[in-house]
N, C-alpha and C positions, 0 to 999 in steps of 0.2 A: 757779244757773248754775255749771257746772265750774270750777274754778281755770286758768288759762293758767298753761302754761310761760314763764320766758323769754323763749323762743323765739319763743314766740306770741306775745307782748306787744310786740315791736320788728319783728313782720314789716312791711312796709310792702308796698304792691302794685308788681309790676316785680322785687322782691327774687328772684335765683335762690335756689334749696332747699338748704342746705348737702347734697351725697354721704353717705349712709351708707357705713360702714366695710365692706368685701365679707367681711374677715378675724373681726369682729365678727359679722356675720352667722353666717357659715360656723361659729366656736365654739359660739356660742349655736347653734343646729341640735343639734350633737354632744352638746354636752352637754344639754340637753332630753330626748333620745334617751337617754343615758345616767340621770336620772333615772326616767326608766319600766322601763329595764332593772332599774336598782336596784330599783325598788319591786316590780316581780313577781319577781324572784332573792331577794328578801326573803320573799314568798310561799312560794316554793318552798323556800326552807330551813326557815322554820317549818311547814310538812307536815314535813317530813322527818326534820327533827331537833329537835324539842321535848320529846322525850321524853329527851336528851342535854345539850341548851342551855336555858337558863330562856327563857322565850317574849318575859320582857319586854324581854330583851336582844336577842334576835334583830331583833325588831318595831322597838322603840327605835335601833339600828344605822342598821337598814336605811331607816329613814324619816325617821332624820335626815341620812343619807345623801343620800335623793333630793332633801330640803330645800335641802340645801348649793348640790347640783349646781344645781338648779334657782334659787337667790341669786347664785350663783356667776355666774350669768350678766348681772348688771345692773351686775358690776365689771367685764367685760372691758375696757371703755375707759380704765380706769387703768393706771398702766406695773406696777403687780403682778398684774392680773387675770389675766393670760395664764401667770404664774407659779402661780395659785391652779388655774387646770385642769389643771395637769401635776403638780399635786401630785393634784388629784381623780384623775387618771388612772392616778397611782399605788397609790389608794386601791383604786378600782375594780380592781386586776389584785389587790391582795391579797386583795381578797375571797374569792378563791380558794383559800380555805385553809377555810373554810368550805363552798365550792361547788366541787371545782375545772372543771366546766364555767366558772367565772367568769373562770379563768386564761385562756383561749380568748377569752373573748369579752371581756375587759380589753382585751389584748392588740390586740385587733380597733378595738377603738376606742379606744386610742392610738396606731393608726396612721390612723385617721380623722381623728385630732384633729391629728396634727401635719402630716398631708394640709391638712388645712381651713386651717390657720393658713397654712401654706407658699403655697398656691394663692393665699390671700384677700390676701398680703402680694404679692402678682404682680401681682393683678387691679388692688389699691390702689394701687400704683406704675403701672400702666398708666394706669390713670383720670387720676392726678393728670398725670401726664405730655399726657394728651389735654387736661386743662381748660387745662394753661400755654399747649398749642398754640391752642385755639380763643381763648380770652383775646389772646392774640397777633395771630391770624386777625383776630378784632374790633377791636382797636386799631389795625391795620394800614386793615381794610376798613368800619368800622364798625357798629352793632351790627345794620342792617336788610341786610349785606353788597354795599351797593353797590349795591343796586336802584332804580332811580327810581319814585315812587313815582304 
């Protein structure tokens, strides 16, 4: 049998499901997205230029690269994770110096990413903001809202 989380371990039935983070979401996306990019922009530069750049350094970059990005995502939830993509997204624009199509499309998705963060830290303050209200609603009205039953 699988290991339980935590999580799994203390649910009890009736428990609501703690909210996922909309802003967590929304990075992980981006950067996911951003490691495929990396992985075939690493393709493409080793066609390209291998016969200029040693293969194993290209290959090695670029696929620890998409590694990162791709790790990079299961810290978001710590207060440096969100530091750690905007360094990634620095990364990814420099790339461009090997590709410069990559400056283009860095670029593109560093305004994706600070899109997604922006948006998800909207959407997270809305939610939180609706759970106070309904929490309130129910202690006010109760939890079956006042229905006879």
């Amino acid at each position: 049998m699988a290991k339980l989380s935590k999580a799994q371990r203390e649910w009890r039935p009736g428990m609501p499901k703690k909210r996922r983070s909309t802003k967590v979401m929304f990075a992980s996306t981006v950067l996911l997205l951003e490691a495929f990019v990396a992985f075939f922009a690493t393709l493409a530069v080793f066609g390209l230029k291998r016969g200029e750049v040693p293969p194993v350094l290209i290959l090695g970059f670029g696929i620890a690269l998409s590694v990162v990005l791709v790790l990079a995502c299961a810290v978001l939830r710590k207060p440096w994770g969100i530091g750690l993509g905007w360094a990634l997204q620095i990364v990814l624009i420099l790339t461009g110096f090997a590709e410069p199509m990559m400056f283009i499309v860095g670029v593109l998705f560093a305004a994706c990413w600070w899109y997604g963060i922006r948006a998800g830290m909207r959407i997270d303050r809305e939610n939180a903001q609706r759970d106070r209200e309904q929490a309130a609603w129910e202690a006010e009205h109760g939890a079956d809202g006042g229905q006879p039953a």
